[in-house]
PyMOL Python script that loads the backbone (N, CA, C, O; Angstrom):
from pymol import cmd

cmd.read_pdbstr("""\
ATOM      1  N   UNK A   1      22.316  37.187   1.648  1.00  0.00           N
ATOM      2  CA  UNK A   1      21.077  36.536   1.274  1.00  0.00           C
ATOM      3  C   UNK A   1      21.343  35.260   0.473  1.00  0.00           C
ATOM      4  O   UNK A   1      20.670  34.279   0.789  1.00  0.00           O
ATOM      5  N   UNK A   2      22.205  35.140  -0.491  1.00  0.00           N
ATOM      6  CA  UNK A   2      22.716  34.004  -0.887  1.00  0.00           C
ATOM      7  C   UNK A   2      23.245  32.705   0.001  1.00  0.00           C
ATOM      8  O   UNK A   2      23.179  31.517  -0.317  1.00  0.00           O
ATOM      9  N   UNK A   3      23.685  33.179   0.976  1.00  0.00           N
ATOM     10  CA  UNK A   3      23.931  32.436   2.031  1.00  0.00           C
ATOM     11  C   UNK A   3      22.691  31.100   2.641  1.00  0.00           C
ATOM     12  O   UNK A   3      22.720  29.877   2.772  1.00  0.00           O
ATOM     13  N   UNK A   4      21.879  31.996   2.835  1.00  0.00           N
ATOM     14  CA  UNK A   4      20.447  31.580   3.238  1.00  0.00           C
ATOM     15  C   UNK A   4      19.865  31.110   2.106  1.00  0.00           C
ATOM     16  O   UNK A   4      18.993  30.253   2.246  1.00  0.00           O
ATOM     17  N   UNK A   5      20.329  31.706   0.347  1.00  0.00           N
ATOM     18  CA  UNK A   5      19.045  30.910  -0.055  1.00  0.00           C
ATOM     19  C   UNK A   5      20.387  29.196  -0.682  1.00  0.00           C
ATOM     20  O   UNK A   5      19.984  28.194  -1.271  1.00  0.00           O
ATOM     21  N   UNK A   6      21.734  29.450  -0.298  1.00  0.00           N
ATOM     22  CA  UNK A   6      21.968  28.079  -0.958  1.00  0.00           C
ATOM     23  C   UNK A   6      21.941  27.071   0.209  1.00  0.00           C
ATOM     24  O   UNK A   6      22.161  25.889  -0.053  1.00  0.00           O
ATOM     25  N   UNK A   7      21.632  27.535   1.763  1.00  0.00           N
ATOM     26  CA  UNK A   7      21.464  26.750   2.853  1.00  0.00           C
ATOM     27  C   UNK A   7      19.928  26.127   2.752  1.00  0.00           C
ATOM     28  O   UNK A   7      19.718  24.914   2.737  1.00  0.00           O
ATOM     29  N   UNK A   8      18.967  27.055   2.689  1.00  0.00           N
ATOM     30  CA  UNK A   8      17.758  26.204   1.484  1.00  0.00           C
ATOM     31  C   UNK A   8      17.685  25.703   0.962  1.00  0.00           C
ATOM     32  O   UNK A   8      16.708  24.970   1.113  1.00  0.00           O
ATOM     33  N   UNK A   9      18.606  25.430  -0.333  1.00  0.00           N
ATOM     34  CA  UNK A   9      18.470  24.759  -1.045  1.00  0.00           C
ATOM     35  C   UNK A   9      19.022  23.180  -0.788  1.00  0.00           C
ATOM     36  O   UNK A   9      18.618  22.113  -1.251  1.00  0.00           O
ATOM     37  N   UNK A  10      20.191  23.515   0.211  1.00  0.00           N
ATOM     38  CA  UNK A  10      20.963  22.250   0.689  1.00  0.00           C
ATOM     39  C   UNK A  10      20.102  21.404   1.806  1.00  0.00           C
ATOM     40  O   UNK A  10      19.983  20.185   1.924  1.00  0.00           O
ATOM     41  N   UNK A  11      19.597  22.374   2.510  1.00  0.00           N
ATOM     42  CA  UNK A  11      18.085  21.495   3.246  1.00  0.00           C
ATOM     43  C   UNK A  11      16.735  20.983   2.836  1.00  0.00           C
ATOM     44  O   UNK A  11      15.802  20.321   3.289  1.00  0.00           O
ATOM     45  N   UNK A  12      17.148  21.706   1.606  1.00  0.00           N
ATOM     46  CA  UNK A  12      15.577  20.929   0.735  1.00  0.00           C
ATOM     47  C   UNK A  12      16.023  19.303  -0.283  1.00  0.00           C
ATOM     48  O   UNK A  12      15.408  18.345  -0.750  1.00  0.00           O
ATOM     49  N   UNK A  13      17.524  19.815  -0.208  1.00  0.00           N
ATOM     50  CA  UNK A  13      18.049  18.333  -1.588  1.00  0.00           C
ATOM     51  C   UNK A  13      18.027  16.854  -0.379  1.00  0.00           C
ATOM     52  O   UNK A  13      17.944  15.644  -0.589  1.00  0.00           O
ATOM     53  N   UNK A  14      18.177  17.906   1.273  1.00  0.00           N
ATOM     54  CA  UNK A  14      18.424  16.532   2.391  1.00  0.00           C
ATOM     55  C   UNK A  14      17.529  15.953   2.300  1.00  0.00           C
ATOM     56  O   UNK A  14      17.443  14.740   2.109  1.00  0.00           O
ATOM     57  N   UNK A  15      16.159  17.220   2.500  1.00  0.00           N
ATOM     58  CA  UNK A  15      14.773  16.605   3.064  1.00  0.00           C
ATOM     59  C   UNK A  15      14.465  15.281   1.748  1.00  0.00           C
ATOM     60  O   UNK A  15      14.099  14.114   1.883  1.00  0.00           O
ATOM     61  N   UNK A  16      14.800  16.085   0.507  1.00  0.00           N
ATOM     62  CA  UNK A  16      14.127  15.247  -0.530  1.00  0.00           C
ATOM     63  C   UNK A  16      14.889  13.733  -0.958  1.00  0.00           C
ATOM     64  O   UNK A  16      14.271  12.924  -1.651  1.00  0.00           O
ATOM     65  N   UNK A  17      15.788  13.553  -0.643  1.00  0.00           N
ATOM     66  CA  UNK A  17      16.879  12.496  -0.676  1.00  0.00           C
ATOM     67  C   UNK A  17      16.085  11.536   0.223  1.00  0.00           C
ATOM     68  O   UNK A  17      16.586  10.449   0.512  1.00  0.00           O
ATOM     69  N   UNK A  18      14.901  11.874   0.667  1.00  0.00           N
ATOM     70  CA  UNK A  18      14.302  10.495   1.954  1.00  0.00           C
ATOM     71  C   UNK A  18      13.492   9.809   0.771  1.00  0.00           C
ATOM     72  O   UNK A  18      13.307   8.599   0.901  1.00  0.00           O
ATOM     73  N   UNK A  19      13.037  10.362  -0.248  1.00  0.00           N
ATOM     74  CA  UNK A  19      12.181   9.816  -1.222  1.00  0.00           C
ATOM     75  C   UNK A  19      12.391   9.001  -2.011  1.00  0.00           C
ATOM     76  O   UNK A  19      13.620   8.926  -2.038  1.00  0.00           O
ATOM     77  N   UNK A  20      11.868   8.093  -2.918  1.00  0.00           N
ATOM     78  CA  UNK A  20      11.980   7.749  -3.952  1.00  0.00           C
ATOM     79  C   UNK A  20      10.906   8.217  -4.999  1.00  0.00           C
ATOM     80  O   UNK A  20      10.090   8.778  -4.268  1.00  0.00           O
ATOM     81  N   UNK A  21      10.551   8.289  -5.950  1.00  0.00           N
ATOM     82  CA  UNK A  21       9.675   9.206  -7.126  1.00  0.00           C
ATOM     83  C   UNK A  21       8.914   7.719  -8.326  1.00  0.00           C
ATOM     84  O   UNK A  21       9.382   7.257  -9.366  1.00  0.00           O
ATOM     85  N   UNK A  22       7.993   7.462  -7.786  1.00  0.00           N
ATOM     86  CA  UNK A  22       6.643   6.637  -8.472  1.00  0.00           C
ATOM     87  C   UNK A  22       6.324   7.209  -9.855  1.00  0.00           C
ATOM     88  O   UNK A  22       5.249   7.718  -9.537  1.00  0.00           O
ATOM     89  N   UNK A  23       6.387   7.350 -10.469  1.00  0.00           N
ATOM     90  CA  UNK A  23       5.327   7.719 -11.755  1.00  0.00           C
ATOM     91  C   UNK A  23       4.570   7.321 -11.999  1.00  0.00           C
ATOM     92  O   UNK A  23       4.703   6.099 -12.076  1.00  0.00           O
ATOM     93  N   UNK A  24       2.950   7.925 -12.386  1.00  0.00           N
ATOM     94  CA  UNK A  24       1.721   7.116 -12.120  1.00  0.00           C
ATOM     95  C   UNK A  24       1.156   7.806 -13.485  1.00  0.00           C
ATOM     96  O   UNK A  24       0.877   8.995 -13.645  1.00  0.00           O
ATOM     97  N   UNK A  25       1.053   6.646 -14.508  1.00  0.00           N
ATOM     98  CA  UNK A  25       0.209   7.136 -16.353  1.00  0.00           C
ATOM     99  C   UNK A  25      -1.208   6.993 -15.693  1.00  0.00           C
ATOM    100  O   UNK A  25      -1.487   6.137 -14.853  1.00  0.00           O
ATOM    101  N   UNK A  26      -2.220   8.114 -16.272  1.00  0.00           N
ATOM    102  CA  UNK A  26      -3.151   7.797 -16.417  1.00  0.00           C
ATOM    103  C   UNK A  26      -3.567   9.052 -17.358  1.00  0.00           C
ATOM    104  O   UNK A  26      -2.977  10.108 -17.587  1.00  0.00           O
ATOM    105  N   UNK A  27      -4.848   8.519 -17.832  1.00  0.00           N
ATOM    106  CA  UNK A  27      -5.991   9.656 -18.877  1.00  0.00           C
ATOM    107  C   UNK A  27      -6.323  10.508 -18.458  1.00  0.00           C
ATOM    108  O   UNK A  27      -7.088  10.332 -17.509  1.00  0.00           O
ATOM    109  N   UNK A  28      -6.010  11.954 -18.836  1.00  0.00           N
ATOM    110  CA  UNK A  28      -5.706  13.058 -18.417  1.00  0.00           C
ATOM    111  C   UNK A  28      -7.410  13.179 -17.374  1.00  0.00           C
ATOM    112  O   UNK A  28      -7.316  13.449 -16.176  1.00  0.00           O
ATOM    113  N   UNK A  29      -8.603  12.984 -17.912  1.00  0.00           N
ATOM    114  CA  UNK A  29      -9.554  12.430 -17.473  1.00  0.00           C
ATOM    115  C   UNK A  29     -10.084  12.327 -16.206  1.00  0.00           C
ATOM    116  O   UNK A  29     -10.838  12.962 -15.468  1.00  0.00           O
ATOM    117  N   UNK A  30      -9.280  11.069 -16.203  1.00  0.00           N
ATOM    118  CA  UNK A  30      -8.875  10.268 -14.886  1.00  0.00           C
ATOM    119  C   UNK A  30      -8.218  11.176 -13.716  1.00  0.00           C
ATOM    120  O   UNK A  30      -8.830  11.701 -12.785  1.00  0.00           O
ATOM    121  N   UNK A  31      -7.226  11.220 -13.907  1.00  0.00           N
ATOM    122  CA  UNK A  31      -6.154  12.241 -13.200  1.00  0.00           C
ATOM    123  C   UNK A  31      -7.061  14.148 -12.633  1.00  0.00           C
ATOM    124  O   UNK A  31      -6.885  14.898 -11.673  1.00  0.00           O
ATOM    125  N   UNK A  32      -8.189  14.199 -14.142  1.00  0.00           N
ATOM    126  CA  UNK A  32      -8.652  15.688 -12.910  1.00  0.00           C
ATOM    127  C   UNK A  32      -9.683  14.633 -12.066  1.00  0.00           C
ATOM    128  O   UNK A  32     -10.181  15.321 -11.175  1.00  0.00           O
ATOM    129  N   UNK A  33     -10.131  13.449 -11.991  1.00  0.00           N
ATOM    130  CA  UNK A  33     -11.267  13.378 -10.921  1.00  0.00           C
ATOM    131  C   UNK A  33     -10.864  12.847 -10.007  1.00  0.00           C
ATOM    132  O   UNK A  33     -11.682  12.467  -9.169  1.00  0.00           O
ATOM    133  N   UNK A  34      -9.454  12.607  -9.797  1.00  0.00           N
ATOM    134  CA  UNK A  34      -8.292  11.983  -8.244  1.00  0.00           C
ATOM    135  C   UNK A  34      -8.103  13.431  -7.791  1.00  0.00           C
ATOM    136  O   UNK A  34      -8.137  13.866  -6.640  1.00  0.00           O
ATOM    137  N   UNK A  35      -7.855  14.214  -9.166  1.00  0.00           N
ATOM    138  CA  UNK A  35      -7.578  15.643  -8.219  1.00  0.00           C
ATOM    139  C   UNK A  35      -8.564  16.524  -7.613  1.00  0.00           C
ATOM    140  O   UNK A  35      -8.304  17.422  -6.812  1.00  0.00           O
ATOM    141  N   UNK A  36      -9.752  16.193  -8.066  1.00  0.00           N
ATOM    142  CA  UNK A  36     -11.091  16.958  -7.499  1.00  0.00           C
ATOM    143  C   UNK A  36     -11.275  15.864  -6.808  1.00  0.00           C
ATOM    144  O   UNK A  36     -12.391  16.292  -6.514  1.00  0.00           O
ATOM    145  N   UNK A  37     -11.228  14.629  -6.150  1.00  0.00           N
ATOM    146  CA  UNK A  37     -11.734  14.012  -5.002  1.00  0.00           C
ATOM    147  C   UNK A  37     -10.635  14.369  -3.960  1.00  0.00           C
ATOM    148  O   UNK A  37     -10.987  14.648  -2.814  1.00  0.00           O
ATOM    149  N   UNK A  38      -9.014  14.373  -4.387  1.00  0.00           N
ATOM    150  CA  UNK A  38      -8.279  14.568  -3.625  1.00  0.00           C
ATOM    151  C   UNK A  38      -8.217  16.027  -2.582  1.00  0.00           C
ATOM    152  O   UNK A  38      -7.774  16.137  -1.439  1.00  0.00           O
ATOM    153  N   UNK A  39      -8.903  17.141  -3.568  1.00  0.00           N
ATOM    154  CA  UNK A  39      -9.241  18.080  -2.600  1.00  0.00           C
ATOM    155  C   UNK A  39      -9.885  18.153  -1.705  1.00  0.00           C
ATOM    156  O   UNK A  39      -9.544  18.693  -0.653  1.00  0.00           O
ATOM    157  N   UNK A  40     -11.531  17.342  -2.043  1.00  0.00           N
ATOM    158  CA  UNK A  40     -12.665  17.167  -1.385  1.00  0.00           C
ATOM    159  C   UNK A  40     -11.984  16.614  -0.265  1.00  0.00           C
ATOM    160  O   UNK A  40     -12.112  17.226   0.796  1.00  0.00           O
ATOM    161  N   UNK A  41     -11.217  15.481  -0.281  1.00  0.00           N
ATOM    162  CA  UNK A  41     -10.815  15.142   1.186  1.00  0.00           C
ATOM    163  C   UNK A  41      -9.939  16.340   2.178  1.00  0.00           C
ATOM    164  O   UNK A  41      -9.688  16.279   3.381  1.00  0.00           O
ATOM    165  N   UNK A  42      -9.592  17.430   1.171  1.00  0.00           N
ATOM    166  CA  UNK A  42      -8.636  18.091   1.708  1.00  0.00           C
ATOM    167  C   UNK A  42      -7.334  17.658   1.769  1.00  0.00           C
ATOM    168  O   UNK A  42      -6.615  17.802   2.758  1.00  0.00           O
ATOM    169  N   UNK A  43      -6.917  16.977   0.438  1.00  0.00           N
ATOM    170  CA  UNK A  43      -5.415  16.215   0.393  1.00  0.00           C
ATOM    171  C   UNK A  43      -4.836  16.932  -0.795  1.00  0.00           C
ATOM    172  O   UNK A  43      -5.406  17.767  -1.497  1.00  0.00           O
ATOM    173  N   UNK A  44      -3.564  16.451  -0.911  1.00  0.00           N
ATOM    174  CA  UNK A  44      -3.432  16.533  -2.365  1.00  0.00           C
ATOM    175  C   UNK A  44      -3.055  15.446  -3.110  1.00  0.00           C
ATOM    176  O   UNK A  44      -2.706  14.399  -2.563  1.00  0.00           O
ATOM    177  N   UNK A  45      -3.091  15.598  -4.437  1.00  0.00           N
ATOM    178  CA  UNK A  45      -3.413  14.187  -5.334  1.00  0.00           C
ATOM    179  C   UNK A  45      -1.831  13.094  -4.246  1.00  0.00           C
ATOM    180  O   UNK A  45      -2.163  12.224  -3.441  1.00  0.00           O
ATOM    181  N   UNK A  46      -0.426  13.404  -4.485  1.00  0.00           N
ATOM    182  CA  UNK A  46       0.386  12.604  -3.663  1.00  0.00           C
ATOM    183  C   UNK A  46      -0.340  12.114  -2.334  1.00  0.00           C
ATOM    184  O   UNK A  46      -0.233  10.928  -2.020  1.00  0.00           O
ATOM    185  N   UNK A  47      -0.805  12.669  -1.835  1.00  0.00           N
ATOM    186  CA  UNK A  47      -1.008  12.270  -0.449  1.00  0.00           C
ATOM    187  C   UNK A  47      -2.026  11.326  -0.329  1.00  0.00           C
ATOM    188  O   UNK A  47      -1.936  10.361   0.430  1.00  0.00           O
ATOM    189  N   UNK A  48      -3.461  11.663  -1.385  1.00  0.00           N
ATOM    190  CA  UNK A  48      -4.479  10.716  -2.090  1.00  0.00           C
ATOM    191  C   UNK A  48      -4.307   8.697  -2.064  1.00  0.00           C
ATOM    192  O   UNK A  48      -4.826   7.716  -1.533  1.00  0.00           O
ATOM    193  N   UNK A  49      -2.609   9.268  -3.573  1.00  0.00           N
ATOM    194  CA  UNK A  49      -2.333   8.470  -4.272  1.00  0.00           C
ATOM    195  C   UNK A  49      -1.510   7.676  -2.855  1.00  0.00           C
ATOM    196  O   UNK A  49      -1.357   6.461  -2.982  1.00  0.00           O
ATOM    197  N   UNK A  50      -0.997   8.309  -1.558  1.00  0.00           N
ATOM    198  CA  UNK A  50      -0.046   7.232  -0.759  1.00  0.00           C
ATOM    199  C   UNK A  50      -1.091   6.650   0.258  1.00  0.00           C
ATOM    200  O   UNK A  50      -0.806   5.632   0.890  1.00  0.00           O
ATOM    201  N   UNK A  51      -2.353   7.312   0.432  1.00  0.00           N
ATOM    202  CA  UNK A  51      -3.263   6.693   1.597  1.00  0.00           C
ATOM    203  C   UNK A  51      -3.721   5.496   0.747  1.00  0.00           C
ATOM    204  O   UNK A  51      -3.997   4.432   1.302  1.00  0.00           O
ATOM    205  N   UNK A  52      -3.809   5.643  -0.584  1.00  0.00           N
ATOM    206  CA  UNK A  52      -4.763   4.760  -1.452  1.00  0.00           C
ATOM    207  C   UNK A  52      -4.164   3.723  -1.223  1.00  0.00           C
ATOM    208  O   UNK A  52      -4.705   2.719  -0.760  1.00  0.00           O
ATOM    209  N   UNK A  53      -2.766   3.838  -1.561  1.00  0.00           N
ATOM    210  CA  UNK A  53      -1.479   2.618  -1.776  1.00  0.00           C
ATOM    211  C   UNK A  53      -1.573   1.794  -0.133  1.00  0.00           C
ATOM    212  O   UNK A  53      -1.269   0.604  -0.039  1.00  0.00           O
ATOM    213  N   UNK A  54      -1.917   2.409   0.786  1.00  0.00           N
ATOM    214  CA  UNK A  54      -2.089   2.540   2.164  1.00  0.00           C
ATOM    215  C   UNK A  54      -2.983   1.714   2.445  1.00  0.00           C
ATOM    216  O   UNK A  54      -2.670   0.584   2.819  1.00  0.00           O
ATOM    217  N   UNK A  55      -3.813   1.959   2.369  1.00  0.00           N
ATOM    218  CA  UNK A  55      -5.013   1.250   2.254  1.00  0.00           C
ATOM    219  C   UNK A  55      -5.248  -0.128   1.833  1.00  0.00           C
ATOM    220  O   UNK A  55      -5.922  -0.982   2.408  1.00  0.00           O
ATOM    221  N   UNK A  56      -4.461  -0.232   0.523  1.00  0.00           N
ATOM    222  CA  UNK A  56      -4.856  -1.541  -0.394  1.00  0.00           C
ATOM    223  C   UNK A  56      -3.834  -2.117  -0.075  1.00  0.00           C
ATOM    224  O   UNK A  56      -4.035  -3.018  -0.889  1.00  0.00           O
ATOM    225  N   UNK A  57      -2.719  -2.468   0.479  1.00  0.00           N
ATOM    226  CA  UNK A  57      -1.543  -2.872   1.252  1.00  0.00           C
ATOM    227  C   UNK A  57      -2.207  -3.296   2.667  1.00  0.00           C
ATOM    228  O   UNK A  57      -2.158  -4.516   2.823  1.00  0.00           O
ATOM    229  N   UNK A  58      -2.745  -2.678   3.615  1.00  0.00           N
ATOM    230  CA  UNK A  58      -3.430  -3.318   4.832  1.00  0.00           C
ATOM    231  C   UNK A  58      -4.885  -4.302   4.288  1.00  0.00           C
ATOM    232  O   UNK A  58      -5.045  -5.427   4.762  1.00  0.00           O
ATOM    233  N   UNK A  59      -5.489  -3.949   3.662  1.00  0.00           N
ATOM    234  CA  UNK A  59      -6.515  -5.146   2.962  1.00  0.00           C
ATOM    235  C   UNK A  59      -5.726  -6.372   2.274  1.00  0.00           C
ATOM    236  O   UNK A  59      -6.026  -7.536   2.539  1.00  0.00           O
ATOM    237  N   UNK A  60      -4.893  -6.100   1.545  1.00  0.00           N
ATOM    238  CA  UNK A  60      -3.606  -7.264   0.836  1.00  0.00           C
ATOM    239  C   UNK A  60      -3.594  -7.919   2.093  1.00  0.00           C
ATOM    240  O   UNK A  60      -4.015  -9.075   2.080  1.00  0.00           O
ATOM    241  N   UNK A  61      -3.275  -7.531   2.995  1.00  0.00           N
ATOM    242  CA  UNK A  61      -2.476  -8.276   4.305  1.00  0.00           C
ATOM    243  C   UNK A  61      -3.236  -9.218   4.939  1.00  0.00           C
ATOM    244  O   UNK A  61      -2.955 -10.277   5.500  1.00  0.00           O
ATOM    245  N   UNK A  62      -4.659  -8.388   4.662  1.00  0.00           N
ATOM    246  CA  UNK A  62      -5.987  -9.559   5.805  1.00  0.00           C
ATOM    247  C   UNK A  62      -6.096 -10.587   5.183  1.00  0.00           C
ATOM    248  O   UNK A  62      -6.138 -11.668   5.770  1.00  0.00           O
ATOM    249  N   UNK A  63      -6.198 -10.444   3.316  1.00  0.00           N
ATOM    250  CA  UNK A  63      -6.722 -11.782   2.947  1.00  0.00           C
ATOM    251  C   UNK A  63      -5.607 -12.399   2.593  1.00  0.00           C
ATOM    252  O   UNK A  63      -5.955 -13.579   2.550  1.00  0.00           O
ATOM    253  N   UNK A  64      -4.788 -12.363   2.388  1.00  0.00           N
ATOM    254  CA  UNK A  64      -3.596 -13.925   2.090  1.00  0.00           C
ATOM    255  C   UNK A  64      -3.395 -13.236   0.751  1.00  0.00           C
ATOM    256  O   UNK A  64      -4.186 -12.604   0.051  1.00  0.00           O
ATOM    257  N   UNK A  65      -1.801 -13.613   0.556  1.00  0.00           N
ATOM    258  CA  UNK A  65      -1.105 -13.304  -0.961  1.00  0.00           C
ATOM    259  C   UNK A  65      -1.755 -14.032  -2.133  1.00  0.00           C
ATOM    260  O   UNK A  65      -1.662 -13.431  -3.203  1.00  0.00           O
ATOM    261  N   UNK A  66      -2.522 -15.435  -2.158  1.00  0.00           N
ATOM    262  CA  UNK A  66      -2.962 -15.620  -2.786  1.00  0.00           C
ATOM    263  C   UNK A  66      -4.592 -15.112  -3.572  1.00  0.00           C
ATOM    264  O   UNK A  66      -4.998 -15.220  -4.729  1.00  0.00           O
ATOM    265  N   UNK A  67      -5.351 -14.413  -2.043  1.00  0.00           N
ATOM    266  CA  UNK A  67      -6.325 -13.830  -2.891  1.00  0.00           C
ATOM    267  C   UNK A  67      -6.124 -12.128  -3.391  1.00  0.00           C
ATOM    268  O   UNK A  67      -6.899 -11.461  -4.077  1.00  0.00           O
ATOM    269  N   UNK A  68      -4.590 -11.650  -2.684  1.00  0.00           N
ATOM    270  CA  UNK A  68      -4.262 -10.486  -3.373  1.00  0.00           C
ATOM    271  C   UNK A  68      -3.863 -10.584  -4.519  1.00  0.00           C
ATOM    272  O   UNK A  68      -4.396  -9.850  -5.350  1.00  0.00           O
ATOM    273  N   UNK A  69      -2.782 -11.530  -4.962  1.00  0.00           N
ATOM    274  CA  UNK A  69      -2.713 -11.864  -6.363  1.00  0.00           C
ATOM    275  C   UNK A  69      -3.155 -12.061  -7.283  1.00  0.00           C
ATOM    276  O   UNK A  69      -2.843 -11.558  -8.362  1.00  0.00           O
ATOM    277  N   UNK A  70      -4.404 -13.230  -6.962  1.00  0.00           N
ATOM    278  CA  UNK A  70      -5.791 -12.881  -8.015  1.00  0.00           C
ATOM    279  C   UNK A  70      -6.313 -11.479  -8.261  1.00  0.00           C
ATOM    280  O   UNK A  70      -6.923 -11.035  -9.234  1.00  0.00           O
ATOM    281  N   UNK A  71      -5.982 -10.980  -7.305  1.00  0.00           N
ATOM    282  CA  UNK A  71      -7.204  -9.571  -7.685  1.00  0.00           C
ATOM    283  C   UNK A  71      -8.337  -9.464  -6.955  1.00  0.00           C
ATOM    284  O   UNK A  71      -8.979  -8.415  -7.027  1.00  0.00           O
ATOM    285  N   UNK A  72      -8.789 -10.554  -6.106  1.00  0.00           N
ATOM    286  CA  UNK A  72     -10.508 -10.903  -5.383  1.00  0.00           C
ATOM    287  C   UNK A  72     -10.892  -9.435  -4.672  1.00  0.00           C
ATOM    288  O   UNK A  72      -9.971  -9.158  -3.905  1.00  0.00           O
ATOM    289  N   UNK A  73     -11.689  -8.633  -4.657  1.00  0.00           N
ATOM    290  CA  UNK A  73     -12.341  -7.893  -4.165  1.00  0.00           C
ATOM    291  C   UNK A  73     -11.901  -6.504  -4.519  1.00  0.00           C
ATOM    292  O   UNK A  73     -12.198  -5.463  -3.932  1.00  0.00           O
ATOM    293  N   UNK A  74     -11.092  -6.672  -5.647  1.00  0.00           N
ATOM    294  CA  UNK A  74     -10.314  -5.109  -6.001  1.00  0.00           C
ATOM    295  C   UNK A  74     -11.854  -4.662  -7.364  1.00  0.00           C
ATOM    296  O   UNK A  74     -12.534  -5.297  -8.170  1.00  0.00           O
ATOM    297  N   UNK A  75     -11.734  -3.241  -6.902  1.00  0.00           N
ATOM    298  CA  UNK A  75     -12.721  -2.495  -7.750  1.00  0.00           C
ATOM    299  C   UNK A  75     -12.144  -2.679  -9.400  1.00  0.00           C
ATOM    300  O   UNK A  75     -10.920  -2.747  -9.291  1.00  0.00           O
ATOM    301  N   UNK A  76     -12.482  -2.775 -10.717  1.00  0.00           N
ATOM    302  CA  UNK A  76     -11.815  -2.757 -11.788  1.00  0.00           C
ATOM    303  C   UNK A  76     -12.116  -1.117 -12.256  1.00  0.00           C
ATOM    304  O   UNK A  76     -13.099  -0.385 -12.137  1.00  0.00           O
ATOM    305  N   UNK A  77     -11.306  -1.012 -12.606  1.00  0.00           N
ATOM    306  CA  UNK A  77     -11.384   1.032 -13.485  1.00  0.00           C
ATOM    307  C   UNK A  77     -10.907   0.746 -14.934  1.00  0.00           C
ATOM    308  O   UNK A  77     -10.160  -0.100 -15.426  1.00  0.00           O
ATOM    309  N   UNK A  78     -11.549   1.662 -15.368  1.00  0.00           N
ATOM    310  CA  UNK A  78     -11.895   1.922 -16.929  1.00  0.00           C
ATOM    311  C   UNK A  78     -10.412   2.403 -17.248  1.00  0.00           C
ATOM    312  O   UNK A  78     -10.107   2.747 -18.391  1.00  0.00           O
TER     313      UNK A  78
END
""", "prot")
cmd.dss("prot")
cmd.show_as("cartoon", "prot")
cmd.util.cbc("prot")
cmd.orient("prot")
């Protein structure tokens, strides 16, 4: 059984080696109402937080680096 669980473990360090690891501060607050919208979609908060990033990266793209840089049409949060 050891066999199997350190071959687990050696396929989980592969899988996870594709990643890199974001850290994201916010007000504890904040963070339960990403996690109660993130369910509502049926996501979880990571998956939330990479469509979001997703999202605002293909809008960046339509309007030009210069009106992404300003900021023009981004929502402001408290």
């Amino acid at each position: 059984m050891s066999e199997r669980s350190n071959a687990l473990k050696k396929a989980q360090q592969k899988y996870m080696e594709k990643f890199s690891i974001a850290r994201v501060r916010m007000e504890h607050d904040r963070y339960e109402r990403v996690q109660a919208h993130a369910a509502a979609q049926g996501e979880s908060v990571n998956g939330f937080i990479n469509r979001a990033i997703d999202h605002e990266m293909e809008r960046d793209s339509l309007r030009g680096p210069t009106e992404a840089a300003e900021g023009r049409g981004n929502i402001s949060t408290p």
